[in-house]
N, C-alpha and C positions, 0 to 999 in steps of 0.2 A: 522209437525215436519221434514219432508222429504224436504220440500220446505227451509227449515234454515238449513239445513246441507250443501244445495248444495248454496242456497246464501253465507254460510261463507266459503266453497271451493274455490266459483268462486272471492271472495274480498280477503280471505285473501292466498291462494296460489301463485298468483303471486308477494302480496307483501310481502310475504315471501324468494319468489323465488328471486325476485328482492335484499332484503336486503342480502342475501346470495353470490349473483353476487357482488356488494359492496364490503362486508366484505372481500370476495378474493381481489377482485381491492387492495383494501387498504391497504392488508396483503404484497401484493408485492411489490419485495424491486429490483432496478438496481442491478448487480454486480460491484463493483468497479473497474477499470482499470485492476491492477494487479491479478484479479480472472479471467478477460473478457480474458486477456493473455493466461490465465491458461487452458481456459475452451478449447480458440479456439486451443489451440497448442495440446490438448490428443484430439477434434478431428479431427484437422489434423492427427495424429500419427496412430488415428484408421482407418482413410480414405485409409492412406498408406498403412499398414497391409493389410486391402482388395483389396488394387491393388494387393499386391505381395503376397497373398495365391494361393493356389496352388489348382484349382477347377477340374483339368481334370477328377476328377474320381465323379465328378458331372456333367461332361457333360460340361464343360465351357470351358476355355481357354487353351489351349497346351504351 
């Protein structure tokens, strides 16, 4: 009995695993132009934000 638990771990875990890996594949979707815009311009906006905070009382920049 012990010997068929771990035979149907060892066949069907990875192709489970595998069907799982898939179903994400499949699930994802490009952004369209005007999102790809959108996404990169807030993280520009956040990137800037972290240049110009103000860390000195963390030990960073003066």
């Amino acid at each position: 009995m012990t010997d068929l638990f771990w035979l149907m771990a060892v066949t069907l875990g990875p192709v489970i695993l595998a069907g799982a890996i898939i179903y994400a594949l499949m699930r994802q979707r490009r952004l369209r132009p005007d999102e790809q815009r959108r996404s990169d311009a807030a993280a520009r906006e956040l990137y800037q934000q972290d240049e110009n905070a103000d860390t000195r009382h963390l030990g960073g920049r003066s």
